[in-house]
N, C-alpha and C positions, 0 to 999 in steps of 0.2 A: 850337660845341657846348658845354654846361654839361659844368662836373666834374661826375661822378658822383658823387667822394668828398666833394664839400661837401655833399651833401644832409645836413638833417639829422634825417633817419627811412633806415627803412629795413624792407623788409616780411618779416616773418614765415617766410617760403618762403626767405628764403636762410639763417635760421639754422639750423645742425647741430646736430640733435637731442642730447643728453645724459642717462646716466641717474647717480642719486645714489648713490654710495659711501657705504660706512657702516664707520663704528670700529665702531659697535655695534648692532644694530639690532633694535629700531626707536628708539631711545634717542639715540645720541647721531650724527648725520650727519659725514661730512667734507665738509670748505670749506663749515661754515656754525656759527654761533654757538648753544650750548647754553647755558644756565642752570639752576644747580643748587639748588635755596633750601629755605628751614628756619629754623624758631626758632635761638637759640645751641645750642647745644654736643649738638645733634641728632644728628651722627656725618656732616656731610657732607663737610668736608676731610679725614677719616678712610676716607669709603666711595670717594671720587678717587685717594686715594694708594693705595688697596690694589685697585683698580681699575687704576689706573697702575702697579703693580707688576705685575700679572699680563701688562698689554701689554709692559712690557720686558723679559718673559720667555718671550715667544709661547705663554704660558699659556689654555687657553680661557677666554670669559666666564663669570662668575657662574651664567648660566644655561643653560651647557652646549655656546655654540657653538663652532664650531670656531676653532682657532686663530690667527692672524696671522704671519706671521715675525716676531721681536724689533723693536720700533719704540723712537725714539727719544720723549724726554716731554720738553716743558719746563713745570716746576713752580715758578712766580713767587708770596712770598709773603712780602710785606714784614713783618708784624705778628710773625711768629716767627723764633729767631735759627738760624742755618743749620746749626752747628755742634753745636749742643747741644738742638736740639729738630729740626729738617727733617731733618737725616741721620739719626738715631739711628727718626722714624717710617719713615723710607723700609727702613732695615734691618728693623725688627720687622715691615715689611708684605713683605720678601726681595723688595724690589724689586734689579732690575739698576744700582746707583749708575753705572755707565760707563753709561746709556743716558737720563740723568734729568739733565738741563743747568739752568742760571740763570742770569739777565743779571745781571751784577756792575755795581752800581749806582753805586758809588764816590761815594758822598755826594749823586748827581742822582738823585733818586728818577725811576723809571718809571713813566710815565704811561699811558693808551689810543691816544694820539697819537706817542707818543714813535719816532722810527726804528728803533730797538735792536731791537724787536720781529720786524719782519720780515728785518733783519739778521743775528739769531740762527736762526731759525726757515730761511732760507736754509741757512745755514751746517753745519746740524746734521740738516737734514731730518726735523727733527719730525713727526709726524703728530697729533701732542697737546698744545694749550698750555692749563694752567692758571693761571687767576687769580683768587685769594683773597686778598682778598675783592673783590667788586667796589669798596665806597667808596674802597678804597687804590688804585684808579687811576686817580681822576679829577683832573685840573690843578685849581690854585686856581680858575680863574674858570668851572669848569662846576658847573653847579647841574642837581641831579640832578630835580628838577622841569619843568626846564624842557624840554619836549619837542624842540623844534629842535636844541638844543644835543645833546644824548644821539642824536637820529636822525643827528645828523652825525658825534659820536664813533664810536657804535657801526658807521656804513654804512661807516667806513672801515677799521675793525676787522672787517666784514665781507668787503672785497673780497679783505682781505691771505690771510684762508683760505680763502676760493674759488680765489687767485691759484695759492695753494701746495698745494690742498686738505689744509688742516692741521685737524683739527675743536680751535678753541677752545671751552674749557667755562668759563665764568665762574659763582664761587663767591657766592650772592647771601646775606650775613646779615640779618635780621629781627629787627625792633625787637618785644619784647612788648608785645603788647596784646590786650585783652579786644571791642574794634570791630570793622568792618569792612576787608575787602580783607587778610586773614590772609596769601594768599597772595602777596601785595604789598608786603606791612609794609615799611619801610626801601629801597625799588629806588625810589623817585622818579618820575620820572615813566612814567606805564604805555607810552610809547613805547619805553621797556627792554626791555618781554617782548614789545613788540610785533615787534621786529626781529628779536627769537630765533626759529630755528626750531622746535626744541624746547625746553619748561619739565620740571622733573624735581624732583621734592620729598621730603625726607627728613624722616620723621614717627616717632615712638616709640613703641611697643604702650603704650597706657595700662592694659595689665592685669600687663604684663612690660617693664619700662621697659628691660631690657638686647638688647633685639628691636626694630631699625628696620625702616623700612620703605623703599626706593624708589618711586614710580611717578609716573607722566607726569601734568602737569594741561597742556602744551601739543603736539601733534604737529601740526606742518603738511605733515610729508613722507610720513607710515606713519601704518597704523592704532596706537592706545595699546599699546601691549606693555603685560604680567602686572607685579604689583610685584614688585619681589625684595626680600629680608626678608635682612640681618646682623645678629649678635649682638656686641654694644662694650660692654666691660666694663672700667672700669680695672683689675680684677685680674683677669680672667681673658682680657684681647685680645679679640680682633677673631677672628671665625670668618663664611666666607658660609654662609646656609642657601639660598638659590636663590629660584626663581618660587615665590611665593606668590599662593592665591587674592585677586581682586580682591576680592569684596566684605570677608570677613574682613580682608583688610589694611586696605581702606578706613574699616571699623568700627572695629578695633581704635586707628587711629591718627586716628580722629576728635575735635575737642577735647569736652572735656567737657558744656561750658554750652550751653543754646538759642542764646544770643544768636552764642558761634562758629561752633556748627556753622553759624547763618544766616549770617555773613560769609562762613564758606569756601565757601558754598553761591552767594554772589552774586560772587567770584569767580571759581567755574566757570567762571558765567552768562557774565561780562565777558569772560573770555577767551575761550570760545566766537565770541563777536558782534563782539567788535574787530577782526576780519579781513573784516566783513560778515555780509549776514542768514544766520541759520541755518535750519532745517523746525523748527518749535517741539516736532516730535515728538522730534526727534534729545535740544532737552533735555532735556526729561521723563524722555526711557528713559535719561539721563549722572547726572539729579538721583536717580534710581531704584538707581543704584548705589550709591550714596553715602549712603541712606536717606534723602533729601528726600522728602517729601509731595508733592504737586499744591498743595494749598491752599497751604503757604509760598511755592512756587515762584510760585503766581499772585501771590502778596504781595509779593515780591521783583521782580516783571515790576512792578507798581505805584511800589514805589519807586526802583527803577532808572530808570524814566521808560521803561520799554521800549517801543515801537511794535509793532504787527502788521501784514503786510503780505500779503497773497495774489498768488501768483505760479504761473500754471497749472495754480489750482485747490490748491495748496496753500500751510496759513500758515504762512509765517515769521515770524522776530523779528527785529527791529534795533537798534542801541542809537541 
């Protein structure tokens, strides 16, 4: 008689159903990869650490939910010095320093691969790991374009929080530019945000530059939750204002020129369609929030190379 156990499939009917925990919801899931992106110095390792401050203090969310018992954070962030610039944020945002851990690098810098990661994360029973930025943790020979290389770092970066259901959030910095793929700038290859579950963007009121913004450009587990809107001022801190309307935060923190608004508009699109066909209605009424037209949007389906496809009577899009 055959093993059983060398087959190698196995049908549907004997896996045990599971539903998805959330640190934050609909925003950020446990045991699965977030990213959080933004131009430079937009307030997004500002809005994580004061965000993490409120979890190691089972403080409720930003936008009013209920609260969590005290969780442990780990906050990885090679670019600034610990002592004199991470404690001194972590105080001003009264976070719980006993609940806020770091892998002590000892001259071997920490990679996405690296052991230490789920060794610490063991050890301390994190529920939250951050990494800012992402370019600081990739090994010399991964090249952030190349997609294989990233689906492999990142799938294994993936299992370690599903393992532990630990929600890592990975801090994405953006290179300026006035082209396309806004929401992309600097992540390399789009297999990055493809492995995310959730995408999360911190944009700036261009009418009140001390007023950010959050909100989702990717959900794969929940419908997009509301933005939420902080106030980051060097002289005056950091204060949250909560859920803000979508379309107002979306206006507000839209870039200025044709030419961006049409990139951020064809990134929507991209990330929409990268997981597969979408009902071409769904974009229309996403590009409607966002104040796209039809007509650009049909422009954008053109140079994207978009396809249409009909499928039981209604059209999809595909990339």
């Amino acid at each position: 008689m055959a093993d059983e156990s060398a087959k190698p499939y196995e049908y549907y009917s004997s896996v045990e159903e599971s539903t998805i925990e959330w640190l934050w919801y609909p925003y950020i899931p446990y045991g699965k990869l977030t990213i959080v992106e933004g131009d430079p110095g937009e307030g997004k390792s500002t809005f994580m650490l004061h965000l993490a401050a409120l979890l190691t203090k089972g403080k409720p969310t930003p936008d009013g939910q209920e609260a969590q018992p005290p969780m442990t954070v780990i906050y990885q962030c090679p670019e600034d010095d610990i002592s004199d610039t991470i404690k001194p944020r972590l105080i001003s945002a009264d976070a719980d320093c006993d609940r806020v851990a770091f892998i002590r690098d000892n001259g071997n810098r920490i990679n996405f691969e690296d052991s230490r990661i789920e060794k610490t994360i063991e050890a301390t029973g994190a529920r939250l790991f951050i990494f800012d930025p992402l370019q600081s943790f990739l090994s010399q020979d991964s090249d952030m374009n190349n997609a294989g290389k990233m689906r492999t770092i990142l799938g294994k970066l993936s299992i370690i929080a599903s393992r532990h259901q630990c929600a890592i959030v990975i801090i994405g910095h953006m290179n300026k530019s006035n082209g396309n793929k806004n929401l992309y700038r600097g992540l390399g290859s789009i297999d990055i945000s493809a492995i995310a579950r959730s995408i999360l963007m911190v944009a700036r009121d261009n009418d009140e530059p001390s007023v950010r913004y959050m909100f989702p450009v990717k959900a794969n587990l929940a419908p997009e939750g509301p933005p939420i809107g902080f106030r980051f001022d060097r002289d005056t801190g950091f204060s949250w204002i909560g859920v803000c309307d979508l379309n107002v935060a979306m206006e507000t923190a839209a870039p200025d020129s044709r030419a961006e608004k049409s990139g951020t508009a064809a990134d929507i699109i991209i990330s929409m369609l990268k997981e597969g066909p979408v009902p071409s209605a769904d974009i229309f009424e996403r590009m409607a929030k966002v104040g796209v037209s039809d007509r650009t949007v049909y422009t954008l389906k053109s140079n994207l190379r978009i396809a249409s496809v009909k499928i039981n009577n209604v059209w999809y899009w595909k990339l």
